[in-house]
Every structure is written in C-alpha cells, then in structure tokens.
N, C-alpha and C positions, 0 to 999 in steps of 0.2 A: 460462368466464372465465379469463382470464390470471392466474398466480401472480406476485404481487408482493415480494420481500421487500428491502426498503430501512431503510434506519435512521434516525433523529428525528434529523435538522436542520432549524431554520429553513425552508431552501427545498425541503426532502422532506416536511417536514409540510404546507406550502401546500400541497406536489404532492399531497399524500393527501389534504389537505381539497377540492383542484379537480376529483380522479376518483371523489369517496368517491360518487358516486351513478351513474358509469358501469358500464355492465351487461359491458366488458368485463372488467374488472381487480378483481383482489380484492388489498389488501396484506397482509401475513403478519408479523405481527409477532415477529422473532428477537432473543434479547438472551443475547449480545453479539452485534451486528451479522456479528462476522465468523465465528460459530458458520455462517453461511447458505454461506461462501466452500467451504467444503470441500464442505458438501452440495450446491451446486451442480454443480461441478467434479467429482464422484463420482458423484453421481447423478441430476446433472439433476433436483432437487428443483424447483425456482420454474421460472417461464418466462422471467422476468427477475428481475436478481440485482445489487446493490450488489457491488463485489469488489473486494479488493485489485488493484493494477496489473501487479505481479509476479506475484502468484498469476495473473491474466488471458494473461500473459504466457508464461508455462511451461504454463498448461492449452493456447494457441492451439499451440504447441510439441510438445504430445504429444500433437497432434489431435483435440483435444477440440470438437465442434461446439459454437462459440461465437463472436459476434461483438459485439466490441465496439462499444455506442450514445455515442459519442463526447462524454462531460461530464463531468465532474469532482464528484464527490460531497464528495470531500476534497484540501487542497494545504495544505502548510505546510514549512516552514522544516527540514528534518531535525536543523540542528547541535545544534538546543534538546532534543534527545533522550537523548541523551548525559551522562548521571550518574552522579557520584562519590559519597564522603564527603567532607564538606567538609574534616576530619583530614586527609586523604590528601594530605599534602605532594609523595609521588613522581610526581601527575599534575599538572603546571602546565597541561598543553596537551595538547590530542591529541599533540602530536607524540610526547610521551611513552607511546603506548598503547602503543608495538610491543613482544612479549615479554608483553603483561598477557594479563590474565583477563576478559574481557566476556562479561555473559550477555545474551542477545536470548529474546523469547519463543518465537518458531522462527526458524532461519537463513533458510528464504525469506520472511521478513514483511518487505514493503518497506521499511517505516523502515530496517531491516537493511540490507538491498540500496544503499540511499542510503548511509547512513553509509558502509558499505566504500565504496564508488564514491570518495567525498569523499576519504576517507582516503587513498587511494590516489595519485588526483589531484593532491592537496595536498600531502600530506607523504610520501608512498611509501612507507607501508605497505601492504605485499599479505596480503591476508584471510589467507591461512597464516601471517603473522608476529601473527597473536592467535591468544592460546586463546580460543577460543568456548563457549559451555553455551549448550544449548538445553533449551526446556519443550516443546513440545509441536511433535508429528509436520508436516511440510509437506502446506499444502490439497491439494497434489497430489500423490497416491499416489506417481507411478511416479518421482519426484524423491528421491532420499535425500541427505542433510547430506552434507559432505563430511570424510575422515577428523580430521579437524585440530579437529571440532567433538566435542562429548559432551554427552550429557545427563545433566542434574541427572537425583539421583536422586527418585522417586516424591513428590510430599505438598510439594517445596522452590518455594519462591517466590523470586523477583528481588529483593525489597530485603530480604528475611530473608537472603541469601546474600552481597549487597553489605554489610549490617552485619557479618553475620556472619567478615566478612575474606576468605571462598572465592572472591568477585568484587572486582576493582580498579573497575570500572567496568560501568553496565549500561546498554542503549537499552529506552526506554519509549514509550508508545504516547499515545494522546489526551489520557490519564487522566495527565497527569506529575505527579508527588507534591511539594508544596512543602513540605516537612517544612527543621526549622532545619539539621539535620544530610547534607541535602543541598547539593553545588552542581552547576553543569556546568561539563563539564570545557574548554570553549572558557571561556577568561576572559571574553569578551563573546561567548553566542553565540546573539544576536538582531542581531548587531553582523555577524558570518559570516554567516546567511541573507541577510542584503542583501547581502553581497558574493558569496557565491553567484548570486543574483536578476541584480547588475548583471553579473557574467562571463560567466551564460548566458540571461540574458534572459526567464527564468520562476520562479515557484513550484514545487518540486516536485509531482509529484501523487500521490496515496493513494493515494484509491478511485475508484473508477470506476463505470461500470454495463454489463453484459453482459445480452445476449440468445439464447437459444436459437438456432441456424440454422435449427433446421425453421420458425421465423415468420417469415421472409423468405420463403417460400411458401405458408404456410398461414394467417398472420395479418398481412401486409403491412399492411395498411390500418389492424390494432389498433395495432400498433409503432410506423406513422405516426405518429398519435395520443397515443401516449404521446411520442414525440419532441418533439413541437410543443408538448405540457403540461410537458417538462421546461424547454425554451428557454422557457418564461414565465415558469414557477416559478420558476427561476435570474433573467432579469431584473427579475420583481418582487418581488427579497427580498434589501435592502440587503445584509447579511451573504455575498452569494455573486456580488456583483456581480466578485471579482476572480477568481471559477474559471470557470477554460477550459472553455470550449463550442465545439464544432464540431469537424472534422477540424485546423483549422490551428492552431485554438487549443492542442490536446491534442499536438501531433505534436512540438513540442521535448520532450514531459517522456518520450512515448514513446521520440523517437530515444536519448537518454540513457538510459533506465531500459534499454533494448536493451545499447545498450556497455557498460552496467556489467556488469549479471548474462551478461552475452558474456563479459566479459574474468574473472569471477568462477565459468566454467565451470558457471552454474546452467542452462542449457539443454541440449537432446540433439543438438541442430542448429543449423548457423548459420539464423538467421534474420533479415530483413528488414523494411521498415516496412511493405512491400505485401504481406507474408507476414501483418502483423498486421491490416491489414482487408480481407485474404480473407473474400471473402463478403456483406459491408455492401455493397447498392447504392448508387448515388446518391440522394440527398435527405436524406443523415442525415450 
C-alpha cells in the first residue's frame, strides 16, 4: 500500500473517507501537518506527502525525486499573517518594517517567502533590510538561513518574544491568535489580499501535494487514482471550491513563488516552471 500522510481539511477528510477502503493507500496521521514536510524531503518517509510550496520548491532544486500532483491543499491571503502589538505606535504599515525585528517560524516556510516577496514588491523592502529570528531548522537540509537571520534562542516562542518587546512584528501560520493585544500590521489587511488577488490574479498557495518519482513507474496506475479522487474530493467540498487544481490552475502561484524565493537567493540554481514538473507525465 501507498503511504499517505495529509492533513484534516474538509476536502482531505472526504478524500480519506472516499479511499478509507482502498487496498492501495493507507493515510498516516501526522500532527502538525508539517512535522510530515521535512520527513518527506529527508527521507522519503510517505509516498505521497501534503508539503509546503517552497519547501517543494527548494527540495525539486536540490534534486530531490519528487514530483509535484498539481492541487492545492492550502491558499490564502498572506498580508493577514503579519502581526504586531497592537501598542506598537512605530508600525503604522508595513512600510514601516524596514530596520525592524520580525520572527517567522523558519525563514523558508512559505508564508515567509510571500511576505518578503510582497514586501519587496510593494514597498521596497529587500529581506536584508529586516532582522529576521527563526525557530526551527529548514525542511530542507542542504538550505541554510541566510546571514541577516538568527535564531531565537532554545525553549523561546513567537508571541512570548513579540510581547516580550525582542520582536517588533511576527508572521503566523493557520493557527493566527486573536488575542485583544494583538493587531496586523496592514491597517486593512484582508483589504490587501484582495488587492494582491486583483494585481495578480490568484490566491496564494500553501500546500501542496507531492509524489515520490519512483511511482510514475512503479505505481502509475495507483497515482492515477489517487489524482482522480483528489479532483472529486476538491469538487465536492464547498470549502475548496476556490483552490487551484490542475497544472494551469496552480502555475501563477508557482511562477511567483519561483521569482520571489529567486530574487530572495533561497535556491542553489536558477530554476524554471518546466524544471518544476520535471517528471509528472501527462494526465495529471
């Protein structure tokens, strides 16, 4: 049987519920979801594998046999990531970050990768012009932070460090805390993902889902299959009706997530959209 490990959404649990009696696939339950990305990327744990975009992106980079099944597990708004203390008079706006303190949970976890991107874009801040603090190591080994970044030390958490005054600003993940002494630092910035959306025409995307390469020859036919149950599962499950499925659908958040972490030096090589589904034949 094929290793499965995916994470509880709505249109992932149908999917579990619609293979839970197929004799190829077994799912694996990992929590946190993205506990499974490193062990993928490292050791080829699962056969297929939910995964960060950047992390997919930087393992396709240091040749890692992997190929991404073209759907979107997760997409959402990056700007809403982005939090202060709500005290903190000296961040009106992003534009104010440059020169601050932001911690991110690791400098490649995509939300990260977005944010800089935007930042960048927007206001012309270049990644080097923040200090950065990171928690925890990149899903892929052979990738190290870049000097400008540092790590908290041992035991320290992200809003015990933002209270604590050592971070001006932090990015958060799924789990954003609505605490009163929170705000974000876009004044409106659910007001920003739409104008992101209308500038460039999509959602961001998270996660994703990878596949081993050696199952393009060895289990073609299982893979099929699981493809064809993810395209149902995604269209019958209101909640997931607006993530990108297919190669055309997924190919603006790749080309972008490409130029950013390019222009943010997180790759070893330049790389291409057709360098990213190297390997995926046709039908998926």
């Amino acid at each position: 049987m094929l290793s499965v490990a995916i994470g509880n959404y709505p249109h992932t649990r149908l999917l579990k519920e619609r293979l839970a009696s197929s004799k190829d696939f077994t799912f694996v339950e990992v929590s946190p979801i993205t506990k499974a990305f490193a062990q993928m990327v490292r050791q080829g744990t699962y056969d297929i594998s939910e995964m960060a975009l950047v992390t997919f992106l930087q393992a396709k980079a240091y040749g890692k046999p992997l190929v991404l099944i073209p759907a979107a597990v997760a997409a959402r708004s990056q700007e809403i990531s982005l939090i202060k203390l709500a005290r903190n008079d000296s961040i009106k706006g992003p534009a104010d970050l440059k020169g601050k303190r932001i911690g991110v949970r690791a400098y490649s976890q995509t939300t990260g990768a977005w944010v800089r991107g935007i930042l960048t874009e927007n206001f012309g801040i270049a990644p080097e012009q923040i200090r950065w603090t990171t928690f925890e190591d990149p899903h892929v080994a052979e990738y190290s932070d870049p000097p400008f970044a540092t790590r908290a030390k041992p035991g320290s958490a992200l809003l015990d460090m933002l209270r604590g005054g050592e971070l001006d600003a932090i990015i958060v993940g799924n789990d954003k805390p609505s605490d009163a002494d929170l705000a974000d630092v876009y004044p409106d910035a659910e007001g920003a993902g739409r104008e992101f959306s209308r500038k460039h025409g999509f959602v961001p995307v998270n996660h994703v889902i990878v596949a081993k390469q050696s199952l393009i020859d060895t289990r073609r036919d299982a893979l099929m299959a699981f493809w064809d149950a993810v395209k149902a599962a995604w269209k019958d499950t209101p909640s997931a009706k607006d993530l990108p499925i297919g190669r055309a659908a997924i190919a603006p958040s790749v080309r972008l997530a490409l130029d950013y972490i390019s222009a943010q030096s997180m790759l070893p090589r330049p790389m291409t959209e057709a360098d990213v589904w190297a390997g995926l034949p046709d039908g998926f």
